[in-house]
C-alpha positions in Angstrom: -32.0 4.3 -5.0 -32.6 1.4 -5.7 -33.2 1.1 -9.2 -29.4 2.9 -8.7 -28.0 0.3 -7.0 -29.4 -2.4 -9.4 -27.6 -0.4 -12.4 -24.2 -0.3 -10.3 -25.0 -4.5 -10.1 -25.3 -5.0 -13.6 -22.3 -2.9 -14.7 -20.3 -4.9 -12.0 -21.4 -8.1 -13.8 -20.4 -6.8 -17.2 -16.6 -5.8 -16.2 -16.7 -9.3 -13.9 -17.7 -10.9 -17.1 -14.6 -9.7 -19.3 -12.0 -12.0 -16.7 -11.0 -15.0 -17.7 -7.7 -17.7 -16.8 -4.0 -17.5 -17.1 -2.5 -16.3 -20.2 1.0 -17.7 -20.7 3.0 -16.7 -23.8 6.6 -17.6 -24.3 9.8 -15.3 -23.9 10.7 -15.8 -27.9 7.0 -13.7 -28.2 8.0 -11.1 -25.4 11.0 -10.3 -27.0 9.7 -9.9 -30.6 7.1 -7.8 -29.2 9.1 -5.3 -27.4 7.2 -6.3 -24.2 8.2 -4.9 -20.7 8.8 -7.9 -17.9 7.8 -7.0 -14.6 9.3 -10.1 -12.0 6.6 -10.2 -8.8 7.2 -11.9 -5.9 4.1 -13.4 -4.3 3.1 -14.5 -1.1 -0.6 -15.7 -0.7 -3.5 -17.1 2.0 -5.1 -18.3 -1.4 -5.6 -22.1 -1.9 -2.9 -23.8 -4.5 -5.0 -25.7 -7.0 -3.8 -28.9 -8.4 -2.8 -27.2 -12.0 -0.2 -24.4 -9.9 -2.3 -22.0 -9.3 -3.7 -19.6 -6.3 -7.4 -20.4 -6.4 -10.0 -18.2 -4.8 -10.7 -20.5 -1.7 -8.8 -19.7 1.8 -5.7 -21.9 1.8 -3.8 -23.7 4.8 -1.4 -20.6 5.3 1.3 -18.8 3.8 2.3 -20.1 0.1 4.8 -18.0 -2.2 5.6 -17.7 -6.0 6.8 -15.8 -8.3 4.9 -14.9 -11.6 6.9 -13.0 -14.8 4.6 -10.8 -16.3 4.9 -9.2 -19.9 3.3 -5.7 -20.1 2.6 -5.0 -23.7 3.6 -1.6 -25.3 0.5 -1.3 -27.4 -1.7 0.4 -24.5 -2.8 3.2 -23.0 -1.6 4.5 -19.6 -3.9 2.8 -16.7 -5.2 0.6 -19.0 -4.6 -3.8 -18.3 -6.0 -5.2 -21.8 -6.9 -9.0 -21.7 -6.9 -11.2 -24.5 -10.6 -12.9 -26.1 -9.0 -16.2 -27.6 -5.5 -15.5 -29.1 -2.6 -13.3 -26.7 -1.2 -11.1 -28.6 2.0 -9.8 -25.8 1.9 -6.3 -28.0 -1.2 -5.6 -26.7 -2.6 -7.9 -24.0 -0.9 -8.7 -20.1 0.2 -12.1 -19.7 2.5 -14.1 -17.9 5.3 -15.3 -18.9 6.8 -17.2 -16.8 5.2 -19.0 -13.1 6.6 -20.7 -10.4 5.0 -21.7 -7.1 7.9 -22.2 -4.6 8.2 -24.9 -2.5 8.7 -23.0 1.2 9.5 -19.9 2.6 12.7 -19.6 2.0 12.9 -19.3 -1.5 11.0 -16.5 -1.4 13.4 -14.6 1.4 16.2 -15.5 -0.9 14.7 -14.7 -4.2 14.1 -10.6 -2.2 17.8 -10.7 -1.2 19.2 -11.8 -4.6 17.3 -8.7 -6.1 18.0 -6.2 -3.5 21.8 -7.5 -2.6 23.0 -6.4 -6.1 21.3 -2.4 -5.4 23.4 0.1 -3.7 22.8 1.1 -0.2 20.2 2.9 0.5 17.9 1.9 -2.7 17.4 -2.4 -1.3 13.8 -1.4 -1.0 10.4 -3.3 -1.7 7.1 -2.2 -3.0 4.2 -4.4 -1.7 0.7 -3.6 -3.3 -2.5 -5.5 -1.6 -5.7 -5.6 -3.8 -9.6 -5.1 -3.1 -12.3 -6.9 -2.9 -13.8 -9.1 -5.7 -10.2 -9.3 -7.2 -9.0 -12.5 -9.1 -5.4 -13.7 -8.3 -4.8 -12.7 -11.6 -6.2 -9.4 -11.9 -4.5 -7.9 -8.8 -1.6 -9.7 -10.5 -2.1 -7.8 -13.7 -3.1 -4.2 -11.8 -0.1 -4.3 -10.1 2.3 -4.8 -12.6 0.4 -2.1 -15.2 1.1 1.0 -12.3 4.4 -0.6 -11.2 5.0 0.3 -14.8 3.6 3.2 -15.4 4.5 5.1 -12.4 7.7 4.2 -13.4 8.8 2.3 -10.1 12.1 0.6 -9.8 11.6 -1.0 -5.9 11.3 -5.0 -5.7 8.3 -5.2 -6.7 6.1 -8.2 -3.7 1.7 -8.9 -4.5 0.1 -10.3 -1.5 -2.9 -11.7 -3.0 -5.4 -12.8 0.0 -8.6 -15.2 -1.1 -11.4 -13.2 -2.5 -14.4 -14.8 -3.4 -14.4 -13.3 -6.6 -18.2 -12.4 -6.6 -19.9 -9.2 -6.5 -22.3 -10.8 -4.2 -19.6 -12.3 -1.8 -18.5 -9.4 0.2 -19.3 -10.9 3.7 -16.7 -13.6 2.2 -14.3 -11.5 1.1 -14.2 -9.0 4.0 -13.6 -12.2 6.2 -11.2 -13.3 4.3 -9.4 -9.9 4.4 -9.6 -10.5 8.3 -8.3 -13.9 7.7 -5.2 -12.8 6.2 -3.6 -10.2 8.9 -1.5 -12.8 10.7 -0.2 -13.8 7.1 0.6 -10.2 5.6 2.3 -9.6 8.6 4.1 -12.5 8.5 5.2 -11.8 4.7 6.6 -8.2 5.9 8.5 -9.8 8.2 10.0 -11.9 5.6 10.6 -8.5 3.8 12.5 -7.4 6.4 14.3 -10.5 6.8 15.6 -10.4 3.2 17.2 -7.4 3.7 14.7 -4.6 2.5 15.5 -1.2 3.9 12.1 0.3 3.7 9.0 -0.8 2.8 6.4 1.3 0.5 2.9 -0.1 1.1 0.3 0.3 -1.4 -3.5 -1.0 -0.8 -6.7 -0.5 -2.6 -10.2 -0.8 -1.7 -10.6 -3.7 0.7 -6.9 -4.3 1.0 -6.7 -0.7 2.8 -8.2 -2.3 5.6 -6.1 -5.3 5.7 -3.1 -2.9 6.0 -4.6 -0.5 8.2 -5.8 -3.9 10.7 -2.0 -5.1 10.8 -0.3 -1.8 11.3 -2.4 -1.8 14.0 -1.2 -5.7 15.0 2.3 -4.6 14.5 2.2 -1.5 16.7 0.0 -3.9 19.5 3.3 -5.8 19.6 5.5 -2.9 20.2 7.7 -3.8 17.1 10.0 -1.1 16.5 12.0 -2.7 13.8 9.4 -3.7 12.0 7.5 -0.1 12.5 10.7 1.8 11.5 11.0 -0.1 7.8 7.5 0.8 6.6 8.7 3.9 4.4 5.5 4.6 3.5 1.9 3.7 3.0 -0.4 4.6 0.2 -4.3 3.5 0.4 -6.2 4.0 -3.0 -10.0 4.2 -3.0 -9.8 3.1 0.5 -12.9 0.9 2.2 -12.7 2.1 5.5 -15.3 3.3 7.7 -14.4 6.8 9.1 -14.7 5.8 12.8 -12.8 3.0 12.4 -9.9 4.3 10.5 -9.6 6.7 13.6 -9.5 4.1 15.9 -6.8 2.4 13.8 -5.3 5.4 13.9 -5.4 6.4 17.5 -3.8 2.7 18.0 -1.1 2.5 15.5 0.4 5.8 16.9 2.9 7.7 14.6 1.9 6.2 11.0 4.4 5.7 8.5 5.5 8.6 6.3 4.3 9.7 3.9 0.7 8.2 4.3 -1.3 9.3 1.5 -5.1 8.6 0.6 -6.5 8.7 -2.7 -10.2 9.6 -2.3 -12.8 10.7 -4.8 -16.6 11.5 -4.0 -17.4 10.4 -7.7 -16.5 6.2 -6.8 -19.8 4.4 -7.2 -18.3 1.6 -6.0 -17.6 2.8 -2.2 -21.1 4.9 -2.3 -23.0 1.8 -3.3 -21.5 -0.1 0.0 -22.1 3.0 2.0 -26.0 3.2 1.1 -26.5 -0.8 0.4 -24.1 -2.5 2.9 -23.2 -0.2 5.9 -26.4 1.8 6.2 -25.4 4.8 4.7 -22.1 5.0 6.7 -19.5 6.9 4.5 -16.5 5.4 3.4 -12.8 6.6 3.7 -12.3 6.6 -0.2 -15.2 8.8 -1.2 -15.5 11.3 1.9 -16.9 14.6 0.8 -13.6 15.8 2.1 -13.7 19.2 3.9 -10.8 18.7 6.7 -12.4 15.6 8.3 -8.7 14.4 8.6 -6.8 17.3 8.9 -6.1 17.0 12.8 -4.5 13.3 11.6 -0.5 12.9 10.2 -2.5 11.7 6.5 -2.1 13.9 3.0 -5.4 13.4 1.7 -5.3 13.7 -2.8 -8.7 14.0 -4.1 -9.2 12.9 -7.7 -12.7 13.8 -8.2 -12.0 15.6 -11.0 -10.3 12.4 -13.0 -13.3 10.6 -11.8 -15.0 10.5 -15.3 -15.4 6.6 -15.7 -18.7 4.6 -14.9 -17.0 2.9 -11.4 -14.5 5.6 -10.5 -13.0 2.9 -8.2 -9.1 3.3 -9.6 -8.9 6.4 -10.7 -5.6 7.0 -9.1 -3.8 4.0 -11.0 -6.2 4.1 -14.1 -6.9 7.6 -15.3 -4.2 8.1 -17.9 -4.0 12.0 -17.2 -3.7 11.5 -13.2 -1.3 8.7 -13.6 0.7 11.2 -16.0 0.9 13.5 -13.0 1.9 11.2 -10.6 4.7 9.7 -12.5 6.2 12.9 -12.9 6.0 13.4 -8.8 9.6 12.9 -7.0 7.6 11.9 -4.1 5.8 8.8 -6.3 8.9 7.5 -8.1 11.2 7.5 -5.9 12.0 5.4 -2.9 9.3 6.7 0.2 12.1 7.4 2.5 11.3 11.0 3.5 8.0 12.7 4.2 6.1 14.3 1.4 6.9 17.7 3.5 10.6 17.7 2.6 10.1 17.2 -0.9 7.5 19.1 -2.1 4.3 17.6 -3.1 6.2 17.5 -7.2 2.6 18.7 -8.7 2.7 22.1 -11.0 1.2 25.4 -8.9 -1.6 25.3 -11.8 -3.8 22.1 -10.9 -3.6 21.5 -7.4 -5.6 23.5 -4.6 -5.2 23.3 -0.9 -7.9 23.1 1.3 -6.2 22.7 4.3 -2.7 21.5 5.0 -3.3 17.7 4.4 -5.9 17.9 1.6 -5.1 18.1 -2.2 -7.5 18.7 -4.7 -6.2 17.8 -7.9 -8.0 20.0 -10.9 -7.6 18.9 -15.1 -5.0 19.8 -17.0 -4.4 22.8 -19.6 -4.8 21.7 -23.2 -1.4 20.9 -24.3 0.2 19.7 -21.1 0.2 16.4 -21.9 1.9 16.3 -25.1 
């Protein structure tokens, strides 16, 4: 096990290693290189360092931005290609344009001028919440290559809370998750505010625990406005004990719908911190799942089977072939403001199976079906 464990370490350190600083290329570049412009909104409990940028240290509340990033069309599906020395925007992420703004209400007006322009009943907002040992700039990057390639049209908003940005710092980054409830709340008010008729929330790893701990805030307060925009709440690889995400759940009440979890028993990640970290207490994002949720309002997708990576972490917004499925689902590019009951769950009769009423196991594709 723990020979395991060191293996799991050292591949960690390898990805970790690949990361590097902001990559600004010019919009003459974009342009010639047919590059797709994602505009994200940001709001942040990260420090601002002197040069403009979030940091990884805990900051003095609330700051906002808003970061351009080019998406380059030389990829694959899932896939966030970084540059060694030279950006080349046909194949690598990079940014294209960064702003820090001064206050808070450049951000609520900056949602408002994009969702005042969409027709009523589309102003809606996206908000996507990374893990744990996440750089500003890689949940930056991660969100804007599945806003893409789901195919999403909703303002796109990153909360980016201060991760340590070491595999070894999880105490410090699970504090820091704690640290920023009162400020993601805050943001989604802000949301609101600005005019957002519903609210799709998307949190992976870590973050799912941020989100889960201030639904649970929001519901404490009794805030029905606030309850009734969330359209919709989607945690990928989740790092949630099981216990407590039925506590959370017992305390939020009626969750948002559609709430959909994206688990796979294959994700080394979550099994390492179940055996290493929590005693061999089992996570929400890699639960052998046989209907331990069934008797909860959840749609449980299990993509074990598109688990074939060394980490299995992302499978649901990295696996070209799952994300293939999933953009073709109604109920994943559209705007969440219906439960996935009315719609249909959108996947072909051929590749899913249904264990219980709440629980999807996604199986591969025929040959052929991806052409």
């Amino acid at each position: 096990m723990r020979l395991r464990a060191l293996s799991v370490i050292l591949v960690l350190l390898t990805v970790l290693a690949a990361c590097s600083g902001a990559r600004m290329v010019s919009l003459e570049e974009v342009s010639r290189a047919g590059a797709d412009v994602v505009p994200i909104l940001v709001a942040s409990t990260r420090n601002v360092t002197d040069d403009g940028e979030f940091g990884r240290d805990r900051g003095n509340g609330l700051s906002f931005g808003r970061f351009d990033v080019s998406v380059p069309p030389k990829r694959r599906a899932g896939e966030v290609n970084l540059p060694g020395w030279r950006t080349n925007p046909r194949r690598h992420f990079a940014t294209l344009n960064n702003e820090i703004f001064t206050g808070q209400t450049m951000f609520r007006s900056q949602i408002a001028a994009q969702l005042v322009g969409r027709p009523e009943g589309s102003r809606n907002v996206v908000v996507f919440v990374h893990g744990y040992n996440t750089t500003y700039e890689d949940g930056l990057y991660r969100f804007a290559q599945f806003y893409t390639d789901l195919g999403l049209e909703d303002v796109p908003v990153h909360y980016s809370w201060p991760s340590g940005e070491r595999l070894l710092r999880y105490g410090y980054d699970r504090d820091s998750m704690l640290f920023a409830r009162d400020g993601f709340e805050e943001m989604l008010r802000d949301v609101v505010n600005a005019g957002a008729e519903r609210v799709l929330i998307v949190g992976h790893s870590m973050g799912s625990m941020l989100i889960m701990e201030t639904l649970r805030e929001i519901a404490i307060a009794r805030d029905d406005r606030m309850r009734s925009k969330i359209g919709g709440v989607i945690l990928v690889s989740p790092d949630i004990d099981l216990d407590v995400f039925r506590g959370q759940v017992e305390r939020i009440g009626e969750l948002p719908q559609p709430f959909v979890i994206f688990s796979s028993s294959r994700d080394r990640v979550l099994s390492f911190a179940a055996n290493e970290i929590y005693g061999a207490k089992p996570r929400l994002g890699n639960l052998e799942m046989d209907g331990e949720l069934s008797d909860l309002d959840v749609t449980v997708v299990d993509v074990t089977d598109y688990s074939n990576g060394i980490l299995n972490h992302s499978t649901a917004i990295t696996s070209p072939a799952f994300i293939k499925i999933v953009g073709n689902m109604e109920m994943f590019t559209t705007s969440f403001d219906e439960g996935p009951g009315s719609r249909g769950t959108g996947f072909p009769d051929a590749f899913i199976a249904v264990d219980d009423a709440d629980h999807l196991r996604i199986g591969p594709f025929q040959r052929g079906f991806l052409r």
